[in-house]
TILUM-261964 format. One record per residue: x negated, y, z negated of N, C-alpha, C, CB in turn. Coordinates in steps of 0.001 Angstrom, whole numbers, plus 500000, padded with zeros to 6 digits. Glycine has a CB too. Example, Ala and Ser with C-alpha at 12.3 -4.5 7.8 and 13.67 -1.06 7.14 Angstrom:
! residues 2
486810494310492200487700495500492200486800496700492200488692495527490954/487150497750492920486330498940492860487100500030492130485916499402494275/
//
This chain:
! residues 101
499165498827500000500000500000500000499114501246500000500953499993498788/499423501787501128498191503337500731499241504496499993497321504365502686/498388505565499819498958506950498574498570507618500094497779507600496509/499698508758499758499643509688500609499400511095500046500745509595501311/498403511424499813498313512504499003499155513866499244497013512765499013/499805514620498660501088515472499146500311516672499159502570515538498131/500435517296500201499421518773500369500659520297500220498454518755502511/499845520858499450500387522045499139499856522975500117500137522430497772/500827524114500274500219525116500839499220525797500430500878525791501040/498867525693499443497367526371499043496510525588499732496890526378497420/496650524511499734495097523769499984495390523768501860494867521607498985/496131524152502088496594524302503567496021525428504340498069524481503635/496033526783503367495352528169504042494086528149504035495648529468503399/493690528379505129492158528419505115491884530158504948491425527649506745/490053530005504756490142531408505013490163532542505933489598531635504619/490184532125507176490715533015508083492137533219508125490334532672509250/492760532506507569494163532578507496494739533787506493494641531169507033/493791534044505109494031534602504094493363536176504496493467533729502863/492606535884505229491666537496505977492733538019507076489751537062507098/493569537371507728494617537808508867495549538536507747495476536362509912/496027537755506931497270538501506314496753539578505438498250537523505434/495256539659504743494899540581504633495183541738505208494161540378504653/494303541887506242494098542653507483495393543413507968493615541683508595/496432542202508324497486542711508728498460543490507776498025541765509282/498331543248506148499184543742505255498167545170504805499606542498503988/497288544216504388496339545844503326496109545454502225497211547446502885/495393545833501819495169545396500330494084546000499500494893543987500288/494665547219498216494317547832497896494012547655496367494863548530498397/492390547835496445491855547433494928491175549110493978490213545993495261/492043549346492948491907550357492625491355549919490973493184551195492974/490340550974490256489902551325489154489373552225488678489460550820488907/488963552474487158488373553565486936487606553385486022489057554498486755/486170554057486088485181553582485012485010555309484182483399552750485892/484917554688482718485023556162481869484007555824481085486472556630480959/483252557230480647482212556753479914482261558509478594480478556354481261/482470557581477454483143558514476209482081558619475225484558557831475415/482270559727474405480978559756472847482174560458472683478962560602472600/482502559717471311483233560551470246484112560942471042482542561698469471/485218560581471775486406561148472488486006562344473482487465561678471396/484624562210474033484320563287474811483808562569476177483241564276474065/484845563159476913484621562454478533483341563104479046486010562844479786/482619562403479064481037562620479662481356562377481536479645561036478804/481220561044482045481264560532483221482599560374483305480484559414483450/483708560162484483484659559197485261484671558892486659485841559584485108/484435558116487058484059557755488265485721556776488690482347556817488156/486321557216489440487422556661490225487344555939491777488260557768490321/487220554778491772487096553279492664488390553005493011486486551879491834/488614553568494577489484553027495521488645552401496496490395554014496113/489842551379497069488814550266498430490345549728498953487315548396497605/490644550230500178491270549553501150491071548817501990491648549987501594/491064547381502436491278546693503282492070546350504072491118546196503061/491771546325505311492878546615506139492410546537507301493525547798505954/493187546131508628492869546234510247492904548463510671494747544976511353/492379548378511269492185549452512152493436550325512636491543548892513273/494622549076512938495797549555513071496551549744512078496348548988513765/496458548773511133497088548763509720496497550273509350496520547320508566/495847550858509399495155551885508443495681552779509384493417551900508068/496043552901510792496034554604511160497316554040510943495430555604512755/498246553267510903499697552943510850500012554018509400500045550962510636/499361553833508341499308554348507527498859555722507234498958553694507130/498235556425508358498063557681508914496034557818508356499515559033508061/495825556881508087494181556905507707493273556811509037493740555494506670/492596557602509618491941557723510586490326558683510374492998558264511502/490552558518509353489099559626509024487701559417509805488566559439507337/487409557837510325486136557501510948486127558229512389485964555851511064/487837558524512887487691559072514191487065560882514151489335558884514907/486689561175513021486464562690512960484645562773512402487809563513511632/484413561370511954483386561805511317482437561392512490483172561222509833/481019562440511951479634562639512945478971561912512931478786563541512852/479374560306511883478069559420511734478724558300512707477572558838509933/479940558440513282480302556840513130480893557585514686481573555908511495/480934558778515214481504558847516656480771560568517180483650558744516591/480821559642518718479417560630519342480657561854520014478007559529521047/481381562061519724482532563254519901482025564535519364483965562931519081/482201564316518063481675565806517472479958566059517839481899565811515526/479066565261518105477626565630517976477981566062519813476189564091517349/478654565329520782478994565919521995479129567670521513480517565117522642/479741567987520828480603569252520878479529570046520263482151569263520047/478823569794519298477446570281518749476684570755519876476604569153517994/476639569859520643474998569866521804475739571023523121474441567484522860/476937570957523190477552571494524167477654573200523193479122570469524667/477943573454522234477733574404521562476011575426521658478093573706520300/475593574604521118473977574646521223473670575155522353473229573350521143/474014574188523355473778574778524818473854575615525545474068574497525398/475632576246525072475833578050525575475435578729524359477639578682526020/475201578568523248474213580071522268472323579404523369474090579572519076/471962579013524118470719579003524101470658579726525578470048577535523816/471196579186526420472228579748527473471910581322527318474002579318527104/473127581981526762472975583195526052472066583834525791473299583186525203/471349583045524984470007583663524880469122583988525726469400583123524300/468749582817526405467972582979527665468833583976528701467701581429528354/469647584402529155470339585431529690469607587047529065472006585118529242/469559586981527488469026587993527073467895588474527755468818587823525951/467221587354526773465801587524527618465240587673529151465220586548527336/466040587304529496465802587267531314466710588531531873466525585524532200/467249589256530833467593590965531183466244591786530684469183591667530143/465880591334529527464945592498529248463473592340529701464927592759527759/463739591318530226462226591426530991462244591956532459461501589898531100/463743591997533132463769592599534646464153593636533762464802592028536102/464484594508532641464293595983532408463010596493532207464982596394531339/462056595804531538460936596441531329459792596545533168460223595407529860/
//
Protein backbone atom coordinates (compact mmCIF):
# COMPACT_ATOMS: atom_id res chain seq x y z
CA UNK A 1 0.00 0.00 0.00
CA UNK A 2 1.81 3.34 -0.73
CA UNK A 3 1.04 6.95 1.43
CA UNK A 4 0.36 9.69 -0.61
CA UNK A 5 1.69 12.50 1.00
CA UNK A 6 -1.09 15.47 0.85
CA UNK A 7 0.58 18.77 -0.37
CA UNK A 8 -0.39 22.05 0.86
CA UNK A 9 -0.22 25.12 -0.84
CA UNK A 10 2.63 26.37 0.96
CA UNK A 11 4.90 23.77 0.02
CA UNK A 12 3.41 24.30 -3.57
CA UNK A 13 4.65 28.17 -4.04
CA UNK A 14 7.84 28.42 -5.12
CA UNK A 15 9.86 31.41 -5.01
CA UNK A 16 9.28 33.02 -8.08
CA UNK A 17 5.84 32.58 -7.50
CA UNK A 18 5.97 34.60 -4.09
CA UNK A 19 8.33 37.50 -5.98
CA UNK A 20 5.38 37.81 -8.87
CA UNK A 21 2.73 38.50 -6.31
CA UNK A 22 5.10 40.58 -4.63
CA UNK A 23 5.90 42.65 -7.48
CA UNK A 24 2.51 42.71 -8.73
CA UNK A 25 0.82 43.74 -5.25
CA UNK A 26 3.66 45.84 -3.33
CA UNK A 27 4.83 45.40 -0.33
CA UNK A 28 5.68 47.83 2.10
CA UNK A 29 8.15 47.43 5.07
CA UNK A 30 8.09 50.36 7.38
CA UNK A 31 10.10 51.33 10.85
CA UNK A 32 11.63 53.57 13.06
CA UNK A 33 14.82 53.58 14.99
CA UNK A 34 14.98 56.16 18.13
CA UNK A 35 17.79 56.75 20.09
CA UNK A 36 16.86 58.51 23.79
CA UNK A 37 19.02 59.76 27.15
CA UNK A 38 16.77 60.55 29.75
CA UNK A 39 13.59 61.15 27.51
CA UNK A 40 15.68 63.29 25.19
CA UNK A 41 15.38 62.45 21.47
CA UNK A 42 18.96 62.62 20.34
CA UNK A 43 18.74 60.53 16.78
CA UNK A 44 15.34 59.20 14.74
CA UNK A 45 15.94 57.76 11.74
CA UNK A 46 12.58 56.66 9.77
CA UNK A 47 12.90 53.28 7.34
CA UNK A 48 10.52 53.03 4.48
CA UNK A 49 11.19 50.27 1.57
CA UNK A 50 8.73 49.55 -1.15
CA UNK A 51 8.72 46.69 -3.28
CA UNK A 52 7.12 46.62 -6.14
CA UNK A 53 7.13 46.23 -10.25
CA UNK A 54 7.82 49.45 -12.15
CA UNK A 55 4.20 49.56 -13.07
CA UNK A 56 2.91 48.76 -9.72
CA UNK A 57 4.85 51.89 -8.44
CA UNK A 58 3.97 54.60 -11.16
CA UNK A 59 0.30 52.94 -10.85
CA UNK A 60 0.69 54.35 -7.53
CA UNK A 61 1.94 57.68 -8.91
CA UNK A 62 5.82 56.91 -7.71
CA UNK A 63 8.06 57.72 -10.59
CA UNK A 64 10.90 59.63 -9.02
CA UNK A 65 13.86 57.50 -10.95
CA UNK A 66 12.31 59.07 -14.19
CA UNK A 67 13.54 62.69 -12.96
CA UNK A 68 16.61 61.81 -11.32
CA UNK A 69 20.37 62.64 -12.94
CA UNK A 70 21.93 59.42 -11.73
CA UNK A 71 19.70 56.84 -13.13
CA UNK A 72 18.50 58.85 -16.66
CA UNK A 73 20.58 60.63 -19.34
CA UNK A 74 17.47 63.25 -19.90
CA UNK A 75 18.32 65.81 -17.47
CA UNK A 76 22.37 65.63 -17.98
CA UNK A 77 21.01 65.92 -21.99
CA UNK A 78 19.40 69.25 -20.88
CA UNK A 79 22.55 70.28 -18.75
CA UNK A 80 25.00 69.87 -21.80
CA UNK A 81 22.45 71.49 -24.17
CA UNK A 82 22.27 74.40 -21.56
CA UNK A 83 26.02 74.65 -21.22
CA UNK A 84 26.22 74.78 -24.82
CA UNK A 85 24.17 78.05 -25.57
CA UNK A 86 25.79 80.07 -22.27
CA UNK A 87 29.28 79.00 -24.10
CA UNK A 88 27.77 79.75 -27.47
CA UNK A 89 27.03 83.19 -26.05
CA UNK A 90 29.99 83.66 -24.88
CA UNK A 91 32.03 82.98 -27.67
CA UNK A 92 29.66 85.43 -29.69
CA UNK A 93 30.97 87.99 -27.07
CA UNK A 94 34.20 87.52 -27.62
CA UNK A 95 34.20 87.27 -31.31
CA UNK A 96 32.41 90.97 -31.18
CA UNK A 97 35.06 92.50 -29.25
CA UNK A 98 37.77 91.43 -30.99
CA UNK A 99 36.23 92.60 -34.65
CA UNK A 100 35.71 95.98 -32.41
CA UNK A 101 39.06 96.44 -31.33
Amino acid sequence: MTTQKMMHATEATNLADILERVLDKGIVIAGDIKIQIADIDLLTIKIRLLVASVDKAMEMGINWWQSDSYLTSKPKEAELELENKMLKERLDRLETRIKAE
